[in-house]
C-alpha positions in Angstrom: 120.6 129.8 97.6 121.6 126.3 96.7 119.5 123.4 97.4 122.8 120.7 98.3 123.2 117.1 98.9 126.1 115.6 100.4 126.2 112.4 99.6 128.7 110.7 103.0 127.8 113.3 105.5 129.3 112.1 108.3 132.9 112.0 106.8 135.4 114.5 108.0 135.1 116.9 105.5 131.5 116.7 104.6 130.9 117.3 108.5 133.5 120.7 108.1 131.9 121.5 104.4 128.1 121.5 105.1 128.4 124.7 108.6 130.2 126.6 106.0 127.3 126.0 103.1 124.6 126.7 106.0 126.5 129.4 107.2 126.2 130.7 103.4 122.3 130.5 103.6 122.7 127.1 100.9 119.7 124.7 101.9 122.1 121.3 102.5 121.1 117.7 103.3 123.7 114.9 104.1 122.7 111.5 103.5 124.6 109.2 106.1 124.2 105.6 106.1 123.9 105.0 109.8 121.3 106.5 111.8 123.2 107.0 114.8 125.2 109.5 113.1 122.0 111.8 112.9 122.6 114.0 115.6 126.0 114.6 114.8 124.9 115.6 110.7 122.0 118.0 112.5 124.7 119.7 114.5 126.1 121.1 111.1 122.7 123.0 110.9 122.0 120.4 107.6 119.5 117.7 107.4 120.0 114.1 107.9 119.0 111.4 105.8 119.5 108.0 106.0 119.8 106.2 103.5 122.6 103.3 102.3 123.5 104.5 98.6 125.3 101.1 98.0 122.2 99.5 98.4 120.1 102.1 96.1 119.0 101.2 92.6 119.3 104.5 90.2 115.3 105.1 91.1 116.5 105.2 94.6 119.3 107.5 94.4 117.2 110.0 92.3 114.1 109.7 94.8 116.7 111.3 97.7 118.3 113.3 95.4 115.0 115.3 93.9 114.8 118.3 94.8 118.3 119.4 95.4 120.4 121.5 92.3 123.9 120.1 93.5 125.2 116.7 94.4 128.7 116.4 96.3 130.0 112.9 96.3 131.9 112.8 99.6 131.6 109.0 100.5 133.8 106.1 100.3 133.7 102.7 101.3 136.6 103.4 104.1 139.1 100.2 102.7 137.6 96.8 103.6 136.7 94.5 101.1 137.6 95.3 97.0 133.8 94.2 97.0 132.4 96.7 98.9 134.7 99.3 97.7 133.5 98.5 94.1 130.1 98.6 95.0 130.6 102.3 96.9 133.4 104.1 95.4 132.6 102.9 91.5 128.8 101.6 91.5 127.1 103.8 93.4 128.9 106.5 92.8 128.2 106.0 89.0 124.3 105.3 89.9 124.5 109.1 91.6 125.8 110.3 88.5 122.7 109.1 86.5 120.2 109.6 89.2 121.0 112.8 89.4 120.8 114.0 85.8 117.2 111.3 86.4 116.7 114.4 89.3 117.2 116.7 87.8 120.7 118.1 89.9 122.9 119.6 87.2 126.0 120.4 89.6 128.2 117.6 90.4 131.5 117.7 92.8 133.4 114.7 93.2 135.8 114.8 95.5 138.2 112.1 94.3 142.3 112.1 95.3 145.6 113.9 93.6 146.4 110.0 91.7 143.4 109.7 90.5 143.2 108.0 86.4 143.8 105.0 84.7 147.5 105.8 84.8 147.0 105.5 88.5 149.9 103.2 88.8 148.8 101.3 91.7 150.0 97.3 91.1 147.3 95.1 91.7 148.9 93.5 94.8 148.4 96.5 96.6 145.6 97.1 99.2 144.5 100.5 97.5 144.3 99.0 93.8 140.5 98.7 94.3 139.9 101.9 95.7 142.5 103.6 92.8 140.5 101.4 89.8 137.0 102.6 91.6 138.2 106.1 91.7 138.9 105.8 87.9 136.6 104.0 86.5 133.9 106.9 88.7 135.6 109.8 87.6 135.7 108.8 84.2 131.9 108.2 84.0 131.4 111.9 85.5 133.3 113.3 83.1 131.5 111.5 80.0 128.4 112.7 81.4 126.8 116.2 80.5 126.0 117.2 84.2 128.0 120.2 84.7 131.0 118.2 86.9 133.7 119.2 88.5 136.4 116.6 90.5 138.5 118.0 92.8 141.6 115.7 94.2 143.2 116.8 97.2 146.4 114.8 98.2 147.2 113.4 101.4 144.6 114.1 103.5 145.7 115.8 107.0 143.8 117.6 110.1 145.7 120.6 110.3 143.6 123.4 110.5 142.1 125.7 107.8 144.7 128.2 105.6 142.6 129.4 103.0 145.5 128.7 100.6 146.4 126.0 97.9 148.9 125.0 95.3 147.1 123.5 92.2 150.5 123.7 90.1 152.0 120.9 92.0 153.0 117.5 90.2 153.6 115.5 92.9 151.1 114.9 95.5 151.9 116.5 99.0 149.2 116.8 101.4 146.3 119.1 102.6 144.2 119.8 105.5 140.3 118.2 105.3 139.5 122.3 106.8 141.2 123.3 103.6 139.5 120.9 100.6 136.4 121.5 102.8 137.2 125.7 101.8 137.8 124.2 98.1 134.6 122.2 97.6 132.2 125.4 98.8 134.2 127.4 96.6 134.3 125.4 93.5 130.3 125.5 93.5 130.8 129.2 93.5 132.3 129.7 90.1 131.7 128.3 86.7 135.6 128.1 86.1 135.6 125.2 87.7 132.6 123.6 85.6 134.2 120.3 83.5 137.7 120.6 85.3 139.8 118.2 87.4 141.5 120.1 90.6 144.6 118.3 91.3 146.1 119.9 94.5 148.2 120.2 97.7 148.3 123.2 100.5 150.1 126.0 99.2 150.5 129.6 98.9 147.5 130.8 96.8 144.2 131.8 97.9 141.7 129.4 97.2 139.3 132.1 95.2 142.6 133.1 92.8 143.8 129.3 92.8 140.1 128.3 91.4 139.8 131.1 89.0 
């Protein structure tokens, strides 16, 4: 058994991901930032806590996150302001990163998106250039630290439901279902081939187990 933390447990996926980690017999908290989305995270058979992570100093962060082994990053600032999407998607997402090694939590899933890098490409002018630096500059901390890390970057996000099946092989990003990179995310903490790796992928054709492996 796994003692999990979703870090933005009232997303989509995190509210698909944490039935199939209870379901598993893992031991899963979601943090969620508003407390009116309690009932919904307890429905998932995980515990709620609230708690706003941009507003957590590194103590903070590791305070929640002590006592859990694994920390999934699902949260994102949701667009808005380049200010708050800094201060979620890049600063507190790097804070987690340290507070968690400060935990104690050696496994680490970021759940990031297929264009993810510093070669993102995005031109500053666009409305996703903060997001697409954040991303970067986040997943490029996680991968400099030594918790064992793995990022997985689905592509366009759809809600089609679950297939069991991806395509990791692909250049160009496609799209997925949020059933699907919910499948991915409790698979990846299931094997250490994905420990230190960046999972690029659309929906596809191959099992998720074989596609991991």
């Amino acid at each position: 058994m796994s003692r999990i933390l979703i870090i933005g447990g009232h997303g989509k996926i995190a509210l698909l991901l944490a039935p199939l980690l209870v379901e598993r017999g893992d031991d899963v908290s979601s943090v969620i930032r508003n407390p009116d989305h309690t009932a919904d995270v307890a429905a998932t058979g995980a515990t709620p806590i609230v708690a706003d992570v941009q507003q957590l100093d590194e103590a903070g962060l590791a305070d929640v996150i002590a006592g859990h082994d694994t920390v999934i990053w699902s949260a994102g600032a949701g667009g808005g302001s380049p200010e708050r999407t800094y201060a979620v998607d890049r600063d507190a997402a790097i804070r987690s990163m340290d507070a968690a090694a400060t935990a104690g939590a050696r496994r680490y899933v970021m759940v990031s998106y297929f264009g993810a890098g510093r070669d993102h490409g995005v031109p500053p002018e666009n409305p996703f250039f903060a997001y697409a630096e954040a991303k970067a500059a986040a997943d490029e901390h996680l991968e400099a630290t030594a918790l064992e890390w793995t990022i997985l970057a689905p592509s366009t996000l759809t809600l089609d439901p679950p297939t069991g099946r991806i395509d990791v092989a692909a250049l160009e990003s496609e799209s997925v279902g949020r059933a699907d990179v919910a499948l991915v995310i409790a698979a990846a903490l299931n094997t250490s081939a994905t420990v230190g790796r960046t999972i690029r992928f659309n929906s596809g054709d191959v099992s998720i187990a074989d596609a991991l492996a």
